[in-house]
N, C-alpha and C positions, 0 to 999 in steps of 0.2 A: 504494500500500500504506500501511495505518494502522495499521501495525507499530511496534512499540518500536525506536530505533535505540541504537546503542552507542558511542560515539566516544572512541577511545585514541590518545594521542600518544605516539611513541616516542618516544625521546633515540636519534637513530641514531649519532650521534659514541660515545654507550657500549656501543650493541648491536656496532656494528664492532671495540670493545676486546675485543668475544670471538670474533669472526669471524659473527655475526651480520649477516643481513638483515631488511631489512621482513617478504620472502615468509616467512622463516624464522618469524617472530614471528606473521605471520597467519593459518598453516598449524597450527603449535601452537594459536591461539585454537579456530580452525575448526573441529580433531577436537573441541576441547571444547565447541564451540558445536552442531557439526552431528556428524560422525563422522568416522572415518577415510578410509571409502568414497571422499566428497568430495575428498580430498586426496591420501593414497597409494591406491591399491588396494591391497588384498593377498589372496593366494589360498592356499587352504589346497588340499593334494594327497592324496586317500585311496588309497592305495598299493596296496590289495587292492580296490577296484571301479574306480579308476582314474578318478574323478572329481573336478573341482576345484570347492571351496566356496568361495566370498568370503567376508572375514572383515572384520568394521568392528571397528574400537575407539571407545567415545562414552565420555565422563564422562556418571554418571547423574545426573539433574536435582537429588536432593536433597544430592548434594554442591557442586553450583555454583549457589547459590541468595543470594551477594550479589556485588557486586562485587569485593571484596575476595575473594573466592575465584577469581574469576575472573583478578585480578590476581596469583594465586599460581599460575598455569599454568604447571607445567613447559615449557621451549625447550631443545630438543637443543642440543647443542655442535658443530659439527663439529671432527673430531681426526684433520686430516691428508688425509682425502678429498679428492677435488677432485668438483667438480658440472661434469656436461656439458649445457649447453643450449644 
């Protein structure tokens, strides 16, 4: 592939001072780079025909158009959860 590549270094010693991971930081980039799809599913439920819709969330292309915006990608916190894998 003669793609454009992207390469971001984390400080993981400060991502951890918030309870931060890699996956955590690359999942954030992801939706914004590709969509939600990719990362979480999520499904929507219509109560009254009893069908469920997939739901993506993406950032659209003209809001993430330098780096610098890219580097402003919200990363969830976790608060208290615990993650089972």
């Amino acid at each position: 592939m003669n793609g454009p590549n992207i390469y971001l270094d984390v400080d993981r010693s400060r991502a951890a001072e918030f309870g931060l991971t890699q996956l955590d930081i690359s999942n954030s980039l992801f939706v914004s780079l590709s969509s939600s799809a990719q990362v979480q599913p999520n499904f929507w439920l219509d109560p009254r025909m009893g069908i469920t819709y997939a739901v993506a969330a993406q950032t659209p292309q003209y809001r993430l158009d330098s780096m610098g915006l890219l580097a402003n990608t919200p990363v969830a916190v976790r608060t208290g959860a615990s993650r089972n894998y």
